[in-house]
C-alpha positions as CSV (number, residue, x, y, z in Angstrom):
1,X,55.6,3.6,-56.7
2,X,54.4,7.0,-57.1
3,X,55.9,7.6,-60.4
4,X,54.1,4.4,-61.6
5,X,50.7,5.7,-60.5
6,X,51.1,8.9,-62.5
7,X,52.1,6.6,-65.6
8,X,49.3,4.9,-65.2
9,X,46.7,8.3,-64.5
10,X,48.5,9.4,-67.9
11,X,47.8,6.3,-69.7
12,X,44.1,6.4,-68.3
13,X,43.8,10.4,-69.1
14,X,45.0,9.4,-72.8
15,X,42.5,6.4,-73.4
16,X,40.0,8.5,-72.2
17,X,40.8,11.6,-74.9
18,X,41.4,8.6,-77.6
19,X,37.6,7.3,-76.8
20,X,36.0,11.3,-76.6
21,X,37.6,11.9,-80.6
22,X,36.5,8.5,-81.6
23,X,32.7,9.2,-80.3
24,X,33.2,12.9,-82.2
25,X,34.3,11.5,-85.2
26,X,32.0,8.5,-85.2
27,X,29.0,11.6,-84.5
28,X,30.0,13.2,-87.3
29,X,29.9,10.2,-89.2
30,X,26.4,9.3,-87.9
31,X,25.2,13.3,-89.1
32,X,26.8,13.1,-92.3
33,X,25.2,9.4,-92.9
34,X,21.8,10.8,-91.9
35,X,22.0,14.3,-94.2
36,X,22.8,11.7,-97.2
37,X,20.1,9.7,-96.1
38,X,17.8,12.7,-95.9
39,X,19.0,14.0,-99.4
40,X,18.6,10.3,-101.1
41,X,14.9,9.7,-99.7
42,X,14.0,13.2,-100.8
43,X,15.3,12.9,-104.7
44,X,13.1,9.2,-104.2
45,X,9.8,10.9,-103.1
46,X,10.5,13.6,-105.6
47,X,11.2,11.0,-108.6
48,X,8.1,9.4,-107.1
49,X,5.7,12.4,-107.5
50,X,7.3,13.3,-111.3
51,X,6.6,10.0,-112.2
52,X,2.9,9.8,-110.9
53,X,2.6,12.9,-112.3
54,X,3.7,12.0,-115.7
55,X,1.5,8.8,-115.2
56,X,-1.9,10.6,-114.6
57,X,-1.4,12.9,-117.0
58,X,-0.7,10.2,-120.2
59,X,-3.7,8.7,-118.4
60,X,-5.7,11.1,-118.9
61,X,-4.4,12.2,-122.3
62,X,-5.3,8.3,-123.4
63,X,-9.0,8.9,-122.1
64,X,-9.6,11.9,-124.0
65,X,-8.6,10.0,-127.3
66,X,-10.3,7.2,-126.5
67,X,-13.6,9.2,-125.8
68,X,-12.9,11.0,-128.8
69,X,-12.1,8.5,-130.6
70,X,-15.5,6.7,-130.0
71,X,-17.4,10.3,-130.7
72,X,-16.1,10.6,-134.2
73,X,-17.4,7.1,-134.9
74,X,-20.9,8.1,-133.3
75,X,-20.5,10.7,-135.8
76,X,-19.3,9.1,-138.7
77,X,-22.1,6.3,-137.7
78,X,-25.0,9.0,-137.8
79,X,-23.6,10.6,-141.0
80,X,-23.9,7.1,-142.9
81,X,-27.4,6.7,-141.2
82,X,-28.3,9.8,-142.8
83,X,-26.8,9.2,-146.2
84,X,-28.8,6.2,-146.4
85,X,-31.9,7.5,-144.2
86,X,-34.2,10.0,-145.7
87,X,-36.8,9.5,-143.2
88,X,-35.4,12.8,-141.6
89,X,-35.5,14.7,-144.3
90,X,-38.5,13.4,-145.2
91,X,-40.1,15.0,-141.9
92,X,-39.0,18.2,-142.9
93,X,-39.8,18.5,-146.5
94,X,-43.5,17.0,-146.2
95,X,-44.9,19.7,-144.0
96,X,-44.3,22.1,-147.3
97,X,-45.8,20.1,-149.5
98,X,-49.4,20.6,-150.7
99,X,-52.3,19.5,-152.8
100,X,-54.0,21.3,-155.3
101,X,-57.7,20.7,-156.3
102,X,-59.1,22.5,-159.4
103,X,-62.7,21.7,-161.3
104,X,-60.7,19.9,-164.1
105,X,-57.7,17.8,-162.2
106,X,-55.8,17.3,-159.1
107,X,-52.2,17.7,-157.9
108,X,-49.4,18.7,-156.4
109,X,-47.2,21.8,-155.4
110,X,-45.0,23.4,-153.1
111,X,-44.4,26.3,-150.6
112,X,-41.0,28.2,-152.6
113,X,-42.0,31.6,-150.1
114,X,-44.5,32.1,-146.9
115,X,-47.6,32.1,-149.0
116,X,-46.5,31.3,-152.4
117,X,-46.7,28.1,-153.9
118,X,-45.5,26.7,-157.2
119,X,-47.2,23.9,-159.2
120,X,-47.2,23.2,-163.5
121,X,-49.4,25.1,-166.0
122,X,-51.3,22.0,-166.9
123,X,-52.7,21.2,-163.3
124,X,-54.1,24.6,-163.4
125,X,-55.1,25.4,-167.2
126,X,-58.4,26.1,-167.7
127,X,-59.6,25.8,-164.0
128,X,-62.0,28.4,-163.0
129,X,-61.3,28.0,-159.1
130,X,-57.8,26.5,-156.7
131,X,-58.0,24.7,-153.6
132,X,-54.9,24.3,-151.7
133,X,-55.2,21.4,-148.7
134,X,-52.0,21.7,-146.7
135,X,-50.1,19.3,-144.4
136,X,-52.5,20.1,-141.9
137,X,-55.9,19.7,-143.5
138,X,-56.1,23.1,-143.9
139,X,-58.1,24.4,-146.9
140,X,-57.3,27.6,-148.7
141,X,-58.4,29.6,-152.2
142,X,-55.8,30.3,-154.3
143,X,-55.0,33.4,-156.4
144,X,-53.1,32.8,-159.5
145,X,-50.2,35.3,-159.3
146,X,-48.9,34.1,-162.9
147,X,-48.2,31.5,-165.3
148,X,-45.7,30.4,-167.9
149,X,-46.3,27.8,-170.5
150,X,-43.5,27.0,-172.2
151,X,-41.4,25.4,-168.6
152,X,-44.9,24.8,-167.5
153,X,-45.2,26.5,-164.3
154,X,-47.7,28.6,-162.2
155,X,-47.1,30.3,-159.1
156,X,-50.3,30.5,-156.5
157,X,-50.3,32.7,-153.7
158,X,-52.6,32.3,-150.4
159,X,-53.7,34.8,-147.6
160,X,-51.9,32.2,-144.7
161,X,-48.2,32.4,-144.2
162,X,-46.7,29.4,-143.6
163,X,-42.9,27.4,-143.6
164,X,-41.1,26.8,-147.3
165,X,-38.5,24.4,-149.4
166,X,-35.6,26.0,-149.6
167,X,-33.7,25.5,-153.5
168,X,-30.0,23.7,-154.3
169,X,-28.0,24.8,-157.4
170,X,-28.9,22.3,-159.9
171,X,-26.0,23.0,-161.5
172,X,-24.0,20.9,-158.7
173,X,-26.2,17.9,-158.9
174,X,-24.6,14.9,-159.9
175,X,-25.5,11.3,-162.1
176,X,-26.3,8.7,-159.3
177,X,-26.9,10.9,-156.5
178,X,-30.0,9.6,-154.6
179,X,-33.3,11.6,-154.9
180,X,-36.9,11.8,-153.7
181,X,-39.9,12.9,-155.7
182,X,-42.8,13.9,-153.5
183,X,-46.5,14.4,-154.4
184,X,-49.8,14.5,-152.9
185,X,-51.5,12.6,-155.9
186,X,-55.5,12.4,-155.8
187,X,-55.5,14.1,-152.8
188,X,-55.5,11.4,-151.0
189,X,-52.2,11.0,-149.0
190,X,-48.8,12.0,-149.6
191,X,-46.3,9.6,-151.4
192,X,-42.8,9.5,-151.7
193,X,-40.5,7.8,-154.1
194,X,-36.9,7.2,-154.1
195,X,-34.6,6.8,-157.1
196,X,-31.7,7.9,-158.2
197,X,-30.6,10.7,-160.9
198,X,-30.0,9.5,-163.9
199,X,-29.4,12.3,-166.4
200,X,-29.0,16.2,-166.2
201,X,-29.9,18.9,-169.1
202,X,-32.0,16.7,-170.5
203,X,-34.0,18.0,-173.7
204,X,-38.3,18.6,-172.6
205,X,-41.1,18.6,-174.7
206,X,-40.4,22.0,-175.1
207,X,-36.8,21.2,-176.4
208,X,-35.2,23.5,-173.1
209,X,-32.5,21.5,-172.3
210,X,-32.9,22.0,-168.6
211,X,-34.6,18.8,-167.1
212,X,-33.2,16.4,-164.1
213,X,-34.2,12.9,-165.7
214,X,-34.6,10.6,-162.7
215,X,-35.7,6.7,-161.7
216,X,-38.2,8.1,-159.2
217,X,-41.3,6.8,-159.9
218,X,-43.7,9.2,-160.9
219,X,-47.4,9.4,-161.5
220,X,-50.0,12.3,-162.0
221,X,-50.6,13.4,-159.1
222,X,-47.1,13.7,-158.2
223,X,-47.0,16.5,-161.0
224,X,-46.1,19.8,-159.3
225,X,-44.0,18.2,-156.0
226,X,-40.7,19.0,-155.5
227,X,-37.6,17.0,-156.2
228,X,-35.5,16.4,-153.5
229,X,-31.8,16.2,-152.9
230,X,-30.3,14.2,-150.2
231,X,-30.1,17.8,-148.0
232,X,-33.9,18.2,-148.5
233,X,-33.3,21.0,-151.1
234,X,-35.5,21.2,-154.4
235,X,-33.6,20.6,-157.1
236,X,-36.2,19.6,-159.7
237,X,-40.2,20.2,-160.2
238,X,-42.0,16.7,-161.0
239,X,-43.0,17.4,-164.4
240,X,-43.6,14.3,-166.8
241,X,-42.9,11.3,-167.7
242,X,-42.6,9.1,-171.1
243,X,-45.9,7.0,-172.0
244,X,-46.3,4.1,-169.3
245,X,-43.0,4.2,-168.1
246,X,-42.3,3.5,-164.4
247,X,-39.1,4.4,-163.7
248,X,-38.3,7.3,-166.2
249,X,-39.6,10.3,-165.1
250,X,-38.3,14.4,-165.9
251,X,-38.1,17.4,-163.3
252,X,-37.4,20.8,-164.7
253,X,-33.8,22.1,-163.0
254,X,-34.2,24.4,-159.5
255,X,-32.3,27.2,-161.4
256,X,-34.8,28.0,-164.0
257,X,-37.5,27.6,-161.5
258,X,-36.0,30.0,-159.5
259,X,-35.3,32.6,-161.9
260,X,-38.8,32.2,-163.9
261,X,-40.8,32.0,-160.2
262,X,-39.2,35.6,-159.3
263,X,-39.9,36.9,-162.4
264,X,-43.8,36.1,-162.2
265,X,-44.1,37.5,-159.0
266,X,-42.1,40.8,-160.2
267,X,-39.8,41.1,-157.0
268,X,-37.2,38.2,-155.5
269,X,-39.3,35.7,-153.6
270,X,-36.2,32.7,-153.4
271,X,-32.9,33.6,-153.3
């Protein structure tokens, strides 16, 4: 009897140790299951965060050339509005254009230096005084610094300073590029006509192959204005046109007037 009891106190003793080693193992189990688990969600989140990352960023790269994307056509919108629009330009180059008044005609000129102004011979021949109205209404005398026949030119000088036309390379112009002539004819209001260029070194009256020949209309009064590039630069000096033509009208080339003008006034007055 008592040998079966301690048989049975063993058997109990060994279930028992068998159930403690299953619980250990089955622990260790659990931990290891719940480090992988740990590891696993970790990598997601991680993968998660890359990928938002990545996300936001090609976001953002698309927005910047989208947004660039619609400034270059702003840009490239404006740049055809001005191509075709000399309205602008038009603003600018006005405010430097004068009229002349003499006891024999009336015409036009324009600022080439603070107080310098450059008109033809002709408007000027034979004049005993020069008025000069300005943009402004402004009335000055003029002084004739000097003259020169054969381009037919005249440069005036005044006591007030005031803004000036800046002069393109005539050399660079080309046949069909848009141009303006501007005048103050009769002293009456300012006019501008478009056209378009039409031929270059064209032979003058005075055979100097150096004229700008031009669809512009043209008309006396407009005889001294500038010629006007699409960059509001002078590339021309409205000088004459043939009989009663309309649309065929000559402007002596901005590189002889720039080398005659500075020679007149004996020091560099346009560069």
């Amino acid at each position: 009897m008592k040998k079966r009891v301690n048989v049975l106190y063993a058997l109990v003793f060994t279930l028992i140790i068998i159930q403690t080693l299953t619980f250990i193992s089955m622990g260790s189990q659990f931990s290891s299951i719940a480090e992988k688990q740990k590891e696993i969600e970790t990598e997601f989140f991680s993968k998660i965060n890359k990928l938002e990352s990545e996300t936001q960023f090609k976001t953002n790269e698309i927005i910047e050339i989208i947004s660039q994307q619609k400034s270059d056509i702003r840009e490239e919108i404006e740049l055809l509005k001005s191509k075709n629009d000399f309205s602008k330009v038009i603003q600018n180059v006005i405010k430097n254009v004068v009229s002349i008044r003499t006891d024999t005609s009336s015409a036009s000129g324009f600022f080439v230096s603070p107080s310098y102004i450059v008109t033809n011979f002709h408007v000027i021949e034979g004049s005993e005084f020069i008025e000069i109205k300005d943009y402004d209404g402004e009335i000055s005398q003029a002084t004739l610094i000097g003259k020169d026949e054969f381009t037919d030119m005249a440069l005036l000088k005044i006591d007030s300073s005031s803004e000036y036309l800046i002069f393109g390379n005539s050399d660079e112009i080309q046949i069909g590029e848009k141009v303006i002539a501007i005048g103050n004819p009769f002293g009456l209001s300012f006019t501008v006509t478009e056209g378009i260029v039409s031929g270059t070194k064209e032979k003058g009256p005075n055979e100097l192959e150096a004229y700008v020949q031009t669809d512009a209309a043209l008309n006396l009064g407009n005889s001294g204005g500038p010629l006007i590039n699409k960059n509001g630069k002078v590339i021309g000096i409205n000088n004459f046109k043939i009989g009663d033509a309309e649309n065929l009208g000559f402007a002596l080339e901005s590189n002889v007037i720039r080398k005659k003008l500075n020679e007149l006034a004996g020091e560099e007055i346009i560069e």
